[in-house]
mmCIF file of the C-alpha atoms, coordinates in Angstrom:
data_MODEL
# 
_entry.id   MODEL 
# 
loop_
_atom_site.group_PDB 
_atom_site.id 
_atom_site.type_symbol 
_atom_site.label_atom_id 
_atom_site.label_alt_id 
_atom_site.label_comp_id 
_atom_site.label_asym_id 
_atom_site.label_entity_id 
_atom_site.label_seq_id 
_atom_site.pdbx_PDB_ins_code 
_atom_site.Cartn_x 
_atom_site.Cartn_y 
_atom_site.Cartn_z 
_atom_site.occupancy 
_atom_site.B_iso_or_equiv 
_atom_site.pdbx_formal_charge 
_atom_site.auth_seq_id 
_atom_site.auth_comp_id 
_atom_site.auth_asym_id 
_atom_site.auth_atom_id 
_atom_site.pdbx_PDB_model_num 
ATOM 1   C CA . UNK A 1 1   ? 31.049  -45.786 -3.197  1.00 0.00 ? 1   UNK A CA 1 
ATOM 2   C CA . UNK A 1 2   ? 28.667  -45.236 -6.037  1.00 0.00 ? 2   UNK A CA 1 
ATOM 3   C CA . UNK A 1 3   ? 27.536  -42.366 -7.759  1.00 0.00 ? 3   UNK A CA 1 
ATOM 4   C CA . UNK A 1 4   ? 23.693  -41.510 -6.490  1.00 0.00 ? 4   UNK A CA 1 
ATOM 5   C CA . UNK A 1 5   ? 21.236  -42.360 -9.333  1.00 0.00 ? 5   UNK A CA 1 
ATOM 6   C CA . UNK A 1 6   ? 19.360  -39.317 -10.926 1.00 0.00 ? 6   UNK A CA 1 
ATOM 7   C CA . UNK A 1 7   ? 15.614  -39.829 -10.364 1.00 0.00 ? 7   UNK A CA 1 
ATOM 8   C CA . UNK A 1 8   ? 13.572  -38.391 -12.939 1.00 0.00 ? 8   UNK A CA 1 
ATOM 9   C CA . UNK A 1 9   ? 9.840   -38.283 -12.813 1.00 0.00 ? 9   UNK A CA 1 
ATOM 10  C CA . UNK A 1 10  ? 8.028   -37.512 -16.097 1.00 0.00 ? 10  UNK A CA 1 
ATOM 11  C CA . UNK A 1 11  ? 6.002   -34.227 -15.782 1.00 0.00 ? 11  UNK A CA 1 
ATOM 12  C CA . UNK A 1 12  ? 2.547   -34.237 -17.673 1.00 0.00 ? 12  UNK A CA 1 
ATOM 13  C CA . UNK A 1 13  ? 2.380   -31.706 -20.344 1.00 0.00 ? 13  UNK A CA 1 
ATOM 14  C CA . UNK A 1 14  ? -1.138  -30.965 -19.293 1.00 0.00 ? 14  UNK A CA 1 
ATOM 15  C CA . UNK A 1 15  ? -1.799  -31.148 -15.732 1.00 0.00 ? 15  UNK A CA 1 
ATOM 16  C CA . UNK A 1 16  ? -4.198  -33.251 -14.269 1.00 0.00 ? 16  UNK A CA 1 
ATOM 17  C CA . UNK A 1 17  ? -7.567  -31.686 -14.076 1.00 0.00 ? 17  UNK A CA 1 
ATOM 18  C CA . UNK A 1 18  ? -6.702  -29.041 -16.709 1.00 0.00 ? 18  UNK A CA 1 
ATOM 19  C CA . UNK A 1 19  ? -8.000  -29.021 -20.278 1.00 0.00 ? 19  UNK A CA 1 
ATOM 20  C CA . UNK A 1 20  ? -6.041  -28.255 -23.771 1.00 0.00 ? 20  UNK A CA 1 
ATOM 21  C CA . UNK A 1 21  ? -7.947  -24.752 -23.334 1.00 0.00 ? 21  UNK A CA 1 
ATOM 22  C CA . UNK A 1 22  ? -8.199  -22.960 -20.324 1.00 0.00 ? 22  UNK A CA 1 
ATOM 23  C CA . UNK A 1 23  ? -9.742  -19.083 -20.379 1.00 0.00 ? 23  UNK A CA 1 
ATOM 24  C CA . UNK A 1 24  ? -8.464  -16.461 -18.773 1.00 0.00 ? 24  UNK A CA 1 
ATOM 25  C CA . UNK A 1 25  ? -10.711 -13.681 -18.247 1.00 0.00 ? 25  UNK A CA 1 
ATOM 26  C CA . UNK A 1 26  ? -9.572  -10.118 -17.104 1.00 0.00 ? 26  UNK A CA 1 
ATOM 27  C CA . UNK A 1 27  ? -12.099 -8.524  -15.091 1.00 0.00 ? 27  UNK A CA 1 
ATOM 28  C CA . UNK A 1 28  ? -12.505 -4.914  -13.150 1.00 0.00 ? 28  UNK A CA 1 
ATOM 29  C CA . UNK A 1 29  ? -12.846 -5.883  -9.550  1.00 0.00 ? 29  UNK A CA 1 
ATOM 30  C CA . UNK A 1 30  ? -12.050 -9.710  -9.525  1.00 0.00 ? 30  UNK A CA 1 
ATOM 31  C CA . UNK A 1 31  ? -12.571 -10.869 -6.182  1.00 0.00 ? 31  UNK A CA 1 
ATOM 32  C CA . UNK A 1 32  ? -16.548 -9.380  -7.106  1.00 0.00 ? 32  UNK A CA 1 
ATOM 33  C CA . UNK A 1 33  ? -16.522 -11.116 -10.007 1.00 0.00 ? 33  UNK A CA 1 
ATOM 34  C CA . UNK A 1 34  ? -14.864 -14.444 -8.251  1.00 0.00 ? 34  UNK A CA 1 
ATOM 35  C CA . UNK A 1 35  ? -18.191 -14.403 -5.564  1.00 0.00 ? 35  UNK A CA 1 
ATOM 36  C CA . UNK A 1 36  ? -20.620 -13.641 -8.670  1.00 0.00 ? 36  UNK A CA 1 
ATOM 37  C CA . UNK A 1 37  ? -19.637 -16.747 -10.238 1.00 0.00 ? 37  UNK A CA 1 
ATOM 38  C CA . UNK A 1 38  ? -20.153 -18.639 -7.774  1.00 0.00 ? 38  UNK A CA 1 
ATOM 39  C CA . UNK A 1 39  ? -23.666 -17.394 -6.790  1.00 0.00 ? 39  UNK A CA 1 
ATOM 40  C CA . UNK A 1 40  ? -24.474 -17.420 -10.892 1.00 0.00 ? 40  UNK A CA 1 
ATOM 41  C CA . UNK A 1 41  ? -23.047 -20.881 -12.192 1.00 0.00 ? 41  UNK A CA 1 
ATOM 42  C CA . UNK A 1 42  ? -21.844 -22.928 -8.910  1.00 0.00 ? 42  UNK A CA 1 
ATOM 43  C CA . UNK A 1 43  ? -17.873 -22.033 -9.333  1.00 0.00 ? 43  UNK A CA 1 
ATOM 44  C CA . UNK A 1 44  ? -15.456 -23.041 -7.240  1.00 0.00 ? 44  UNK A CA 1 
ATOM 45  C CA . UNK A 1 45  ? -12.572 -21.244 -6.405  1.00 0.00 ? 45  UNK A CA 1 
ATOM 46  C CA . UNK A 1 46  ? -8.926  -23.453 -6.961  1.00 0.00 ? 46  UNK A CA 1 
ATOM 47  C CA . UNK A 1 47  ? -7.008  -20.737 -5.383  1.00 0.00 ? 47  UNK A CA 1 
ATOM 48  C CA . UNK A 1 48  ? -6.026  -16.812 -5.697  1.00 0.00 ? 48  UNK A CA 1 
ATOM 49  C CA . UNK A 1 49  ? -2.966  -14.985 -5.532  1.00 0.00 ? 49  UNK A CA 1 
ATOM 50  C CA . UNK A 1 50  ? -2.668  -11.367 -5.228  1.00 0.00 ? 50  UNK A CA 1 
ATOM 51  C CA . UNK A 1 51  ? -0.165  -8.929  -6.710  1.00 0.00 ? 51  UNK A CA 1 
ATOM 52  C CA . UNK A 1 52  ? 2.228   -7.060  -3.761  1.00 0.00 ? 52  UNK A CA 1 
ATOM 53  C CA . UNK A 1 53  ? -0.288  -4.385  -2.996  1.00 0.00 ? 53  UNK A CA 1 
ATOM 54  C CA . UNK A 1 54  ? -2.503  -7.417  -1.345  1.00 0.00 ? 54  UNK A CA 1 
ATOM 55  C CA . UNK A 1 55  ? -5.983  -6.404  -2.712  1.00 0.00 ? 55  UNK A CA 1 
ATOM 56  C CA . UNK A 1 56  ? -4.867  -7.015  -6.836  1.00 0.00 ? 56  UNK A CA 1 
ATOM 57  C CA . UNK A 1 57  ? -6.111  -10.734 -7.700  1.00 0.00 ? 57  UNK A CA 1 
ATOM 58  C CA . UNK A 1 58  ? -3.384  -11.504 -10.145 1.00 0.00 ? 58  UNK A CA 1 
ATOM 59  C CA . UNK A 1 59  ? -4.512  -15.108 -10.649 1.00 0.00 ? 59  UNK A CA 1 
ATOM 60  C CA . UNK A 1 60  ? -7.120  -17.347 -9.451  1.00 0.00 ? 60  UNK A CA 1 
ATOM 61  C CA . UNK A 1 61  ? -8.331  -20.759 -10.601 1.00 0.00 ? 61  UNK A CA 1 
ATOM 62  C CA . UNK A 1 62  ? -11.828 -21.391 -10.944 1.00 0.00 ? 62  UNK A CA 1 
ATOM 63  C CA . UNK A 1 63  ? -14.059 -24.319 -11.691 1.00 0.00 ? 63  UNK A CA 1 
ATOM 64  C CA . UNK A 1 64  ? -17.532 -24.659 -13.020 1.00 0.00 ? 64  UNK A CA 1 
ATOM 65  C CA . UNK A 1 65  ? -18.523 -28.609 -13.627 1.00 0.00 ? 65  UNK A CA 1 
ATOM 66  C CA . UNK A 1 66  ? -15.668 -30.090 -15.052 1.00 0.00 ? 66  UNK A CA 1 
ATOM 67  C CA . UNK A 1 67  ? -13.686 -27.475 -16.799 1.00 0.00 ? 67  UNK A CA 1 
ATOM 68  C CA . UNK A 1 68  ? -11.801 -24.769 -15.302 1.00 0.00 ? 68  UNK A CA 1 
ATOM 69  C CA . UNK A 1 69  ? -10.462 -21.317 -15.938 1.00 0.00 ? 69  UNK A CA 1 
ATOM 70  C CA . UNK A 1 70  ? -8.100  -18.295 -14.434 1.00 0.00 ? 70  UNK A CA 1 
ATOM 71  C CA . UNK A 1 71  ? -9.384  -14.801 -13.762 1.00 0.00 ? 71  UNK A CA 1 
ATOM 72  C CA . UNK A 1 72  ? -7.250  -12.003 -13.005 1.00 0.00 ? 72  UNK A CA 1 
ATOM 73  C CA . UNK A 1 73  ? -7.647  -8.301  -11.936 1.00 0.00 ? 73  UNK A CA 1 
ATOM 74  C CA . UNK A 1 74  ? -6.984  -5.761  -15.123 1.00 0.00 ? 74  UNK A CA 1 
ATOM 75  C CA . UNK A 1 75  ? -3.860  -4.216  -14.762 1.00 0.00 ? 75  UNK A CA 1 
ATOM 76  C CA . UNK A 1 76  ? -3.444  -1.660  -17.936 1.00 0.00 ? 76  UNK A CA 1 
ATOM 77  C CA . UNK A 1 77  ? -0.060  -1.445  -17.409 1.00 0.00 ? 77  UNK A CA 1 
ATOM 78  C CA . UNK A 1 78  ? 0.804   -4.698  -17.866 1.00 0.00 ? 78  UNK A CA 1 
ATOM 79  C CA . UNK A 1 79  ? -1.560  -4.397  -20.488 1.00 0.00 ? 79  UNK A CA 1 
ATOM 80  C CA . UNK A 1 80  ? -4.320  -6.657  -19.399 1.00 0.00 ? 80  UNK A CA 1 
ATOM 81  C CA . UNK A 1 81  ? -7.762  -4.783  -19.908 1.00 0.00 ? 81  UNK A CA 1 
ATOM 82  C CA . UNK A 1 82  ? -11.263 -6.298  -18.893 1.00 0.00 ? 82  UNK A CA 1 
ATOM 83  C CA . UNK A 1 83  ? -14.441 -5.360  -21.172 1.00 0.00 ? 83  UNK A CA 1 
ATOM 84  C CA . UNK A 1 84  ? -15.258 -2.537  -19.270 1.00 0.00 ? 84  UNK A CA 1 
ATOM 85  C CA . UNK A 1 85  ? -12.525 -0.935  -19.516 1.00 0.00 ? 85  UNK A CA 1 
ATOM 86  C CA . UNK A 1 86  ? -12.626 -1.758  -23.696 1.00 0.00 ? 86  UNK A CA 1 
ATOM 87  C CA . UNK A 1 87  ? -16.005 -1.102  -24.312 1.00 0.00 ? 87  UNK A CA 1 
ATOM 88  C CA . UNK A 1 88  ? -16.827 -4.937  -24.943 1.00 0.00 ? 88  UNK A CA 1 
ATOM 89  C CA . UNK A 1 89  ? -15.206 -8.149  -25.520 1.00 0.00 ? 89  UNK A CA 1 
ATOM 90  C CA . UNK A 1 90  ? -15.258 -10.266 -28.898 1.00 0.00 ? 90  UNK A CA 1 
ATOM 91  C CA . UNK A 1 91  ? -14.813 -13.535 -27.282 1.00 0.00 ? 91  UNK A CA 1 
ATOM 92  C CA . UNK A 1 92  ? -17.678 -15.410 -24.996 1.00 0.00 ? 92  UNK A CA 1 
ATOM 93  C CA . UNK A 1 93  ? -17.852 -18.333 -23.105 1.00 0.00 ? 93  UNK A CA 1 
ATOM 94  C CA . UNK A 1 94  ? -20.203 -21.335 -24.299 1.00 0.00 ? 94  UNK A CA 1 
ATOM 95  C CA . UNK A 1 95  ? -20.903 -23.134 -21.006 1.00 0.00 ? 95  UNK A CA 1 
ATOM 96  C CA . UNK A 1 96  ? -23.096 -26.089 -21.270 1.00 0.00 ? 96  UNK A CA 1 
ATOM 97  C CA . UNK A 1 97  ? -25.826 -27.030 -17.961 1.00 0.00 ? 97  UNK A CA 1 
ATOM 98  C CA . UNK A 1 98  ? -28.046 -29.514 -16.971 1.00 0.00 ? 98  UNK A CA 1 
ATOM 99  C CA . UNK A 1 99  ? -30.955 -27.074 -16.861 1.00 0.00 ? 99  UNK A CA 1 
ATOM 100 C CA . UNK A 1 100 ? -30.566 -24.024 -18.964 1.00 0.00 ? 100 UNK A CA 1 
ATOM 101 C CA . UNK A 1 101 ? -33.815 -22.197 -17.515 1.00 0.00 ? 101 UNK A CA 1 
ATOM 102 C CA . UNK A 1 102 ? -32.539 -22.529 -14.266 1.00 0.00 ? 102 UNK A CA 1 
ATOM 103 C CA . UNK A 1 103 ? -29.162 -21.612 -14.860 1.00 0.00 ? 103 UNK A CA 1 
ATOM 104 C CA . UNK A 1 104 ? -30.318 -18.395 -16.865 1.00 0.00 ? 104 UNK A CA 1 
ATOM 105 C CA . UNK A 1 105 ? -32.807 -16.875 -14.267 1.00 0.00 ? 105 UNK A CA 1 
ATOM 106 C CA . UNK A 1 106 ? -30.020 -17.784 -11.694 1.00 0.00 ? 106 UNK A CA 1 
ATOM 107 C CA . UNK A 1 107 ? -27.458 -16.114 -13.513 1.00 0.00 ? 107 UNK A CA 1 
ATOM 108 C CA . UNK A 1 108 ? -30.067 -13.308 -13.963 1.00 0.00 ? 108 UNK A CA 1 
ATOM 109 C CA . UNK A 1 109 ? -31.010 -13.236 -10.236 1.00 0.00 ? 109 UNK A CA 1 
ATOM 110 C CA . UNK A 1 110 ? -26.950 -13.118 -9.369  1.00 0.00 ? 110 UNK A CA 1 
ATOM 111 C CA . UNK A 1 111 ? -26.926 -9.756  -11.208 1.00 0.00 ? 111 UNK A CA 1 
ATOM 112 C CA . UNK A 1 112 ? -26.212 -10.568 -14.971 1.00 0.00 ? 112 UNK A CA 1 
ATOM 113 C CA . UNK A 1 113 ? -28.075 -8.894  -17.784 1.00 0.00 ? 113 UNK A CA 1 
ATOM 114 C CA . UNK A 1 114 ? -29.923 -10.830 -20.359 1.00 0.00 ? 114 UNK A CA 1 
ATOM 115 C CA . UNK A 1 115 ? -28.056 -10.328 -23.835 1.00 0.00 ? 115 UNK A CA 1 
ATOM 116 C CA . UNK A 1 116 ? -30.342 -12.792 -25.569 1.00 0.00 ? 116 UNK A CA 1 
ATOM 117 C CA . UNK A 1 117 ? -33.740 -14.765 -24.402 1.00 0.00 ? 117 UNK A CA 1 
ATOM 118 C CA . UNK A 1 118 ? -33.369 -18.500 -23.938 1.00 0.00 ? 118 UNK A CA 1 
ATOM 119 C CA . UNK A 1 119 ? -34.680 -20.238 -27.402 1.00 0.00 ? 119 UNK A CA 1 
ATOM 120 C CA . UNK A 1 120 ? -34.107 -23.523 -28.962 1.00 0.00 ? 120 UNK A CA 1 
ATOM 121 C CA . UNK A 1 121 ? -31.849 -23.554 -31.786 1.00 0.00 ? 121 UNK A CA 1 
ATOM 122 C CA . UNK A 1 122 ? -31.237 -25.379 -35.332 1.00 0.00 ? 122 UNK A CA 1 
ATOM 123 C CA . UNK A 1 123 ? -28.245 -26.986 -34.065 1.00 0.00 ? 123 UNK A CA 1 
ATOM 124 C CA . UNK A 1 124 ? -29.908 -28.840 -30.922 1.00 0.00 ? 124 UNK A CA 1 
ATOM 125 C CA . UNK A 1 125 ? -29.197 -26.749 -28.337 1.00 0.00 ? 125 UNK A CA 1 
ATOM 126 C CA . UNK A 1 126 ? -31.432 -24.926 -25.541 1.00 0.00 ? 126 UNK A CA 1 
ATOM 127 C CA . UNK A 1 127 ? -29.596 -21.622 -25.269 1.00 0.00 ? 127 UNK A CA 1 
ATOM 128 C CA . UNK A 1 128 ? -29.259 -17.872 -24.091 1.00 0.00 ? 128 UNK A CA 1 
ATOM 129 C CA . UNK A 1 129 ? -26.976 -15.468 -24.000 1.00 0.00 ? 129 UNK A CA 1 
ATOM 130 C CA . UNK A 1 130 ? -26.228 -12.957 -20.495 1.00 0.00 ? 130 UNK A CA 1 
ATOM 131 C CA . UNK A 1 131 ? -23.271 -10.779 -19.963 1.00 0.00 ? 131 UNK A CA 1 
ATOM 132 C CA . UNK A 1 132 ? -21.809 -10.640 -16.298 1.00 0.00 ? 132 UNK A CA 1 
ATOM 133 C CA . UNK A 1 133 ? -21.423 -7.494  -14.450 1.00 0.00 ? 133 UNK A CA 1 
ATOM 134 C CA . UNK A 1 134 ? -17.251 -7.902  -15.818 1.00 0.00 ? 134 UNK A CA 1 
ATOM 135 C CA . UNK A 1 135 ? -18.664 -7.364  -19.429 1.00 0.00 ? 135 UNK A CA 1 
ATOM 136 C CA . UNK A 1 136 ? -17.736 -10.621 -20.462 1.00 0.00 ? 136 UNK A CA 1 
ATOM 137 C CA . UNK A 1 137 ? -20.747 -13.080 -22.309 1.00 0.00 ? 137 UNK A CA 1 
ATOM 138 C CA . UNK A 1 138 ? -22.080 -16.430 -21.602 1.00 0.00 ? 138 UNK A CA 1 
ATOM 139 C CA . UNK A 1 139 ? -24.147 -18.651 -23.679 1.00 0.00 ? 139 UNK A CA 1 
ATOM 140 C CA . UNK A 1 140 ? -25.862 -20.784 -21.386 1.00 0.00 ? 140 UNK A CA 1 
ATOM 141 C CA . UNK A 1 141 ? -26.899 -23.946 -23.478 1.00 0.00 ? 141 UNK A CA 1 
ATOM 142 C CA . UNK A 1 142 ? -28.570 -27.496 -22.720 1.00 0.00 ? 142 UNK A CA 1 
ATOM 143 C CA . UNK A 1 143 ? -28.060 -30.207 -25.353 1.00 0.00 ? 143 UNK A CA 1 
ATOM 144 C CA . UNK A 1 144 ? -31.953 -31.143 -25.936 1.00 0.00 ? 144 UNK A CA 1 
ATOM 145 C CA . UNK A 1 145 ? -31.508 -32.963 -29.668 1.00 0.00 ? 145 UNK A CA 1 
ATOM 146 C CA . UNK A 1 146 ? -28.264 -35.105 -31.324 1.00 0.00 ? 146 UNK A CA 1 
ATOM 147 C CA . UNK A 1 147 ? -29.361 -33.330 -35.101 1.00 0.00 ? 147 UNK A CA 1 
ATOM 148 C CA . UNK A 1 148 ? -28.043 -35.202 -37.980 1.00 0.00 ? 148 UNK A CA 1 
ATOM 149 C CA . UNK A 1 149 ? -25.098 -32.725 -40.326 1.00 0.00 ? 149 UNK A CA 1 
ATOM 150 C CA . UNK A 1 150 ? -28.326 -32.583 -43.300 1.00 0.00 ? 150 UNK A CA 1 
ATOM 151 C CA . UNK A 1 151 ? -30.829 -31.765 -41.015 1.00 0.00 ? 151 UNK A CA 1 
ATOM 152 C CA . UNK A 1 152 ? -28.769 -29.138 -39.214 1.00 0.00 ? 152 UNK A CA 1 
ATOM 153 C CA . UNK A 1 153 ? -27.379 -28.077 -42.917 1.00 0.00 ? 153 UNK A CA 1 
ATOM 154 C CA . UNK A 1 154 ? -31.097 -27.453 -43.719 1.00 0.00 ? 154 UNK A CA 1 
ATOM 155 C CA . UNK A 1 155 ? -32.235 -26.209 -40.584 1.00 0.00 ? 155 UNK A CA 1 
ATOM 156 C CA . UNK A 1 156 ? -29.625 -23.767 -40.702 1.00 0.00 ? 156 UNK A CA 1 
ATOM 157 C CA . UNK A 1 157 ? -30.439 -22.584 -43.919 1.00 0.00 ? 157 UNK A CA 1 
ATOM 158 C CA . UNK A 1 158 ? -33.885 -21.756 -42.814 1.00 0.00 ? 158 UNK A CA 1 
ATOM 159 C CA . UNK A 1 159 ? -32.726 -19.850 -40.146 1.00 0.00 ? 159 UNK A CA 1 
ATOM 160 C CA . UNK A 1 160 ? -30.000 -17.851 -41.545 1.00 0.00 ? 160 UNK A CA 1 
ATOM 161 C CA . UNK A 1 161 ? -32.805 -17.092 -44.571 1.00 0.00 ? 161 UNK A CA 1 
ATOM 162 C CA . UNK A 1 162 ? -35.092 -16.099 -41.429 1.00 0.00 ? 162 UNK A CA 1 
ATOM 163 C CA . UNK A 1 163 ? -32.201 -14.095 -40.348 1.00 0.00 ? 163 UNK A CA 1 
ATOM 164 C CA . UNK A 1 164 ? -31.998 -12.038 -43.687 1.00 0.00 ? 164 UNK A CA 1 
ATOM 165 C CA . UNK A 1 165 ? -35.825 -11.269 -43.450 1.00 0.00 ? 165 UNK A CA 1 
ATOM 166 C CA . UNK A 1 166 ? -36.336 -14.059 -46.319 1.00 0.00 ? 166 UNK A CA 1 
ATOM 167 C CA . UNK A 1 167 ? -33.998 -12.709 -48.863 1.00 0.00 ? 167 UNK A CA 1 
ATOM 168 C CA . UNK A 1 168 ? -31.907 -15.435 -50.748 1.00 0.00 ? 168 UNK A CA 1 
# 
């Protein structure tokens, strides 16, 4: 009799549907934040698992267009703190729309606060900035002009000198 052959099957070393970079956000009161995201940018919850007291969203998967990210519960002792709970976040997302007026008031109407109007900037982008009722920020953008590097290297000159009330 012969010896059974091994299969092996080559696992991917990032999944199908996945990204290099995937967020994870840590949030006060995830399951809130999961149905906010969905009324403010059209996500779609993947899936959700919850920790062993059955109300504690340890992971879920969510996707908004074609890019996807996990969300979790904050759990200080396992040392996973959302915004709130630190006073603010240094990171933000940059999530790009179709319409960036409509996505803003929508995110507004879902219960976000406005962190910065919509304007359009140096760089070609439509964009403005809201923070979700987790703490954590969005810049909604719309690509409205391709700039070429010089022009944006000038432009952003101008602006940044703007920025610095005209010094040099």
């Amino acid at each position: 009799m012969k010896a059974a052959r091994k299969l092996t099957v080559a696992v991917k070393p990032i999944p199908e549907g996945y990204h290099s970079i995937t967020p994870f956000l840590t949030v006060r009161y995830a399951a809130q934040a999961i149905d906010f995201y969905r009324r403010a940018f059209g996500a779609e919850e993947l899936s959700r698992m919850y920790g062993p007291d059955g109300k504690t969203v340890m992971h879920a998967e969510l996707k908004i267009g074609d890019s996807r990210f996990f969300i979790g519960d904050e759990v200080p002792e396992m040392e996973c703190r959302s915004p709130l709970t630190l006073g603010g976040s240094p990171a933000g997302i940059y999530l790009y729309v179709r319409d960036v007026d409509e996505a803003f008031h929508k995110a507004l109407e879902a219960g976000a606060t406005e962190k910065r109007p919509l304007e359009d900037m140096f760089w070609g982008d439509r964009t403005g900035s809201v923070v979700d009722p987790s703490g954590h920020t969005w810049d909604l953008a719309t690509r409205r002009e391709d700039v070429p590097p010089e022009e944006m290297q000038r432009r952003g000159a101008e602006f940044f000198k703007k920025m610095g009330g005209g010094k040099s």
